[in-house]
N, C-alpha and C positions, 0 to 999 in steps of 0.2 A: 242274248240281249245285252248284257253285260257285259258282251266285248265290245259289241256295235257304240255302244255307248262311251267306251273309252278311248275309241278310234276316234271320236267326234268331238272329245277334251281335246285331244293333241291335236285336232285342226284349229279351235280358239286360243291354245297357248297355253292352258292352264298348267300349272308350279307343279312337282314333285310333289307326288303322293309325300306321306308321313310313312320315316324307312328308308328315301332318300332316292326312291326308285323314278326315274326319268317316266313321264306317263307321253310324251312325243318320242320316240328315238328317232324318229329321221329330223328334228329338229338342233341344232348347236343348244349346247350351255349355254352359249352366250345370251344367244338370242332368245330362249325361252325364259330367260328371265328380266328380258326386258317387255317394261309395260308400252302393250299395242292400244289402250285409249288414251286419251285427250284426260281423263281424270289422274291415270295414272302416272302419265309421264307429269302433272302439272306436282303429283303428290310427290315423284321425286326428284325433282327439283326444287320445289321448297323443304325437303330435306337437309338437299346438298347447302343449298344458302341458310338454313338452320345452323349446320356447323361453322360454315365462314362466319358468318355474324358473329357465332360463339367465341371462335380464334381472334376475331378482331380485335371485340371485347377483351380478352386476355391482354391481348398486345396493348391495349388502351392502359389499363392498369397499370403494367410494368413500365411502362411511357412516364405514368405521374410521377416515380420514382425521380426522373429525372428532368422534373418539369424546372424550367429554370436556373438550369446547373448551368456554366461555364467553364467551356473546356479548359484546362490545365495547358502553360504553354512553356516553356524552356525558354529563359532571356538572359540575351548579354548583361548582366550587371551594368558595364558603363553604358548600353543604352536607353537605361534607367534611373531619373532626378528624383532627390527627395520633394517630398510636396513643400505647397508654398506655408502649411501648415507647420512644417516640421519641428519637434515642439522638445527633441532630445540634446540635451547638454553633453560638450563632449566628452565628457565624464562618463555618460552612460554607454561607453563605447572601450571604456578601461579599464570596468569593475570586471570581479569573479564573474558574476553572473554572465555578463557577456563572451569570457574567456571560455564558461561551459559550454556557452549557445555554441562558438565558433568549434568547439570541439565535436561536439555532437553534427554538427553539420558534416564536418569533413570526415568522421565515418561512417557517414552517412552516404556521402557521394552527391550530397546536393541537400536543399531543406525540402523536410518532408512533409511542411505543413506551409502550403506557396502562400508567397505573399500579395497582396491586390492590386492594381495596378487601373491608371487607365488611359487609350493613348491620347497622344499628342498631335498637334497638327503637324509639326515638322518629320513625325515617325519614330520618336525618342515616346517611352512612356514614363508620367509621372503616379508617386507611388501615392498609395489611398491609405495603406496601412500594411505595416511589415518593413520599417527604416532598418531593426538590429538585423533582423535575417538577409535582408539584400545587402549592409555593410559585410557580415559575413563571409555571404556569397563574393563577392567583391575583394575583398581581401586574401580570400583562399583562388579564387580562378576561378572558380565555380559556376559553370551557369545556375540562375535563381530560379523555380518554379515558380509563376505567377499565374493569377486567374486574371484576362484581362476583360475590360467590364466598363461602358461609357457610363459616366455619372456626374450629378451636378456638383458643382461647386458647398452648397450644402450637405448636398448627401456622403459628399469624401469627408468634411470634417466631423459629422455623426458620425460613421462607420469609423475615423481614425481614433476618435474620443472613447468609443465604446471598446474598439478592440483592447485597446490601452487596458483600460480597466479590466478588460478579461484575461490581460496578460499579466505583463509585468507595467505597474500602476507606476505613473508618472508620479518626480517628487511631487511637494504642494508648489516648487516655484516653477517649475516645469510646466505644470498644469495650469497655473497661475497666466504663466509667460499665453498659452493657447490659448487661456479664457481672453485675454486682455487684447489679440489682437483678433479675434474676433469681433469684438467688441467694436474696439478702433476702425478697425476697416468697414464695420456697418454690417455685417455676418448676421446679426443678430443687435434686435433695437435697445434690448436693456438686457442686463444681466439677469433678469425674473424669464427672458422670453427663452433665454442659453437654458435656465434651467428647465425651466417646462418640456423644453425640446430636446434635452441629453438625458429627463429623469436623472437630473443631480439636485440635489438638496444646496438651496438658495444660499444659506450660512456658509458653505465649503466653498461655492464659487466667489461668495464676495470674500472672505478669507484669503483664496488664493489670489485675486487681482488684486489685493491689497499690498502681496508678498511681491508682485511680480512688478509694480507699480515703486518700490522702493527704491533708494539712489542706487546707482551702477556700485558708487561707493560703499555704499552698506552689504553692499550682495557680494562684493570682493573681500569683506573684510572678515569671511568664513573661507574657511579651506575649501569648499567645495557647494556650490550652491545646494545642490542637492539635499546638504543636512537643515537647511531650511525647515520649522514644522509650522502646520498649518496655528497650532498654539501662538506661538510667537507673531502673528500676524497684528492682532489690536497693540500690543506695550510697543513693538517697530513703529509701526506707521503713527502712534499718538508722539511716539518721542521725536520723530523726524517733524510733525506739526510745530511742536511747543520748542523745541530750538534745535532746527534744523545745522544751524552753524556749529554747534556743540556734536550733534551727532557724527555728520560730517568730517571734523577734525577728529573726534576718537577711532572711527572708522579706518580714515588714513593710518592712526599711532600701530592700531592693530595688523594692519594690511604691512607695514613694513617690517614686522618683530619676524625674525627669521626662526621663532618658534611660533605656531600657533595654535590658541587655546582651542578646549574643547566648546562646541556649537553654544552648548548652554549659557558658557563662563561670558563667549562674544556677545550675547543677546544682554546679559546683565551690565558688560561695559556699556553697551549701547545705548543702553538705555537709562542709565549712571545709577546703579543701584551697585557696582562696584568700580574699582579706579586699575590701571591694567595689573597692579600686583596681585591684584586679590582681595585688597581687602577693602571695606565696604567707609566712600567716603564717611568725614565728619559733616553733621550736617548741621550747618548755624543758625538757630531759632530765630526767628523776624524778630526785628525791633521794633515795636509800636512807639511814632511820636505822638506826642498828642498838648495840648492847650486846657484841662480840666478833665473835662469827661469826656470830650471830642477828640476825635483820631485825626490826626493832622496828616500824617505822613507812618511809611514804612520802610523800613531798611533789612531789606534783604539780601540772598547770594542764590546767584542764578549756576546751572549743571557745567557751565565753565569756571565757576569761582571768581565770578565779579559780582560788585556788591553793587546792588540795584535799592536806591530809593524813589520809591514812588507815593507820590503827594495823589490827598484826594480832591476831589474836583471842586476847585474854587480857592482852595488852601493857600497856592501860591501863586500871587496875582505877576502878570504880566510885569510890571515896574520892580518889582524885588529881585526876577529873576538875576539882574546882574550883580547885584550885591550877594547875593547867595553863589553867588559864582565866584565870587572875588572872596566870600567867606571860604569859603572849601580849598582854594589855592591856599590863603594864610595858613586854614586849618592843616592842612598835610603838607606844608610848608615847604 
């Protein structure tokens, strides 16, 4: 009875006993363990598609890793402009610090942290941010590693203003010089909106437009723009207001001395709180005129050493002026 019954398994396909013993032998492996209904075959194949689904999802994950990356490309140096931003003095292309960049690159075999780039219409790309490492590159032979990446005109100057500060921090007149033409060219509507928009502190952007905003002449009459500090920005800018023509000509005396003073010493000429030897003018107490109790006039000496009298309003009528003029020739004869 019990064999008739096992003969009658292996006509419906039934799996291997438990033991591992084949219950069809005239049946294949193969085929005995594939499903002969309509339930079975439907159960493995939503199997099968259980695991793809699974592997997709994986792949989906290791995918976000790289969601938005851009590939890394190998560029000619010279087929690459600095931007229309570009906000480095060339100065900052002859310190140490730059000497180490340049060093580091070249045993390097290239820079290892690419700089951003984005193209151009003519096929040349201009740079977003990364001027020292593509000068570098450029002056060793080097091709430069860049990310290349289209972007607006805005977003190049955020992304060059930030890198800065994550790198190596522009001076204040550097910084100054970027705020101001952004400014100028309409970039940004006011200096409140630059700052909202760079998370810079309002105080430091108007500080530095103020530094950048200063004569060509006053900025030449330090060795090296760069030692500029954002300090010095209010006593500059108030003493170029209040006599321009005084600042101006010490400026020049300083710019021609074929030594030149330390940063601090220039800021104290310039602002005449010293005279260029060093030492701190005489400074001559106002004369008050006066008629009683009334202040008629005062005699002063202005940060070039002329003597300024100034009448107060009404004191000296229209009709005197020529006699008071013809008094002052006799008087200094």
């Amino acid at each position: 009875m019990s064999k008739r019954l096992l003969e009658k398994a292996g006509l419906v396909g039934l799996q291997p006993a438990p033991g591992g013993q084949v219950l069809n032998r005239s049946t294949p492996p193969a085929e005995a363990s594939k499903p002969k209904t309509a339930p079975g075959t439907m159960l493995g194949f939503m199997s099968a598609q259980s695991s793809a689904v699974q592997e997709a999802e994986q792949l989906k994950e290791r995918l976000k890793e790289f969601e938005g990356a851009v590939p890394v490309r190998a560029l000619d140096p010279a087929n690459v402009v600095p931007s229309k931003w570009a906000n480095r003095h060339p100065a900052s292309f002859e310190d140490a610090d730059f000497a180490a960049l340049k060093e580091e690159i070249q045993q390097a075999g290239g820079n290892v942290q690419p700089i951003k780039v984005r193209p151009l219409a003519d096929g040349r790309f201009e740079i977003v941010f990364g001027h020292r490492r593509h000068r570098a590159s450029l002056e060793l032979g080097l091709q430069v590693n860049a990310l290349v990446e289209q972007v607006s005109e805005l977003q190049l100057f955020e992304q060059m203003e930030r890198e800065n500060r994550g790198r190596k921090n522009l001076s204040a007149w550097e910084q100054g010089c970027m705020y101001r033409q952004a400014i100028d060219t309409g970039l940004f509507s006011s200096q409140r909106k630059l700052s909202e928009s760079l998370s810079v502190d309002l105080s430091m952007v108007s500080k530095s437009i103020a530094l950048a905003r200063l004569p060509m002449a006053v900025v030449n009459a330090f060795a090296n723009p760069l030692e500029i500090q954002y300090r010095w920005a209010q006593p500059l800018s108030e003493a170029v207001q209040k006599d321009p023509e005084g600042v101006l000509a010490r400026a020049k005396q300083i710019a021609a001395q074929s030594e030149r003073l330390p940063a601090a010493q220039i800021v104290s000429v310039l602002t005449g709180a010293q005279v260029l030897n060093g030492s701190t003018p005489p400074v001559a107490e106002p004369i008050q005129v006066g008629k009683g109790k009334a202040k008629i006039a005062t005699i002063d000496t202005d940060s070039k050493g002329r003597a300024v009298v100034r009448f107060e309003a009404g004191a000296l009528p229209e009709s005197k002026r020529k006699a008071l003029a013809k008094l002052i020739e006799e008087f200094l004869g």
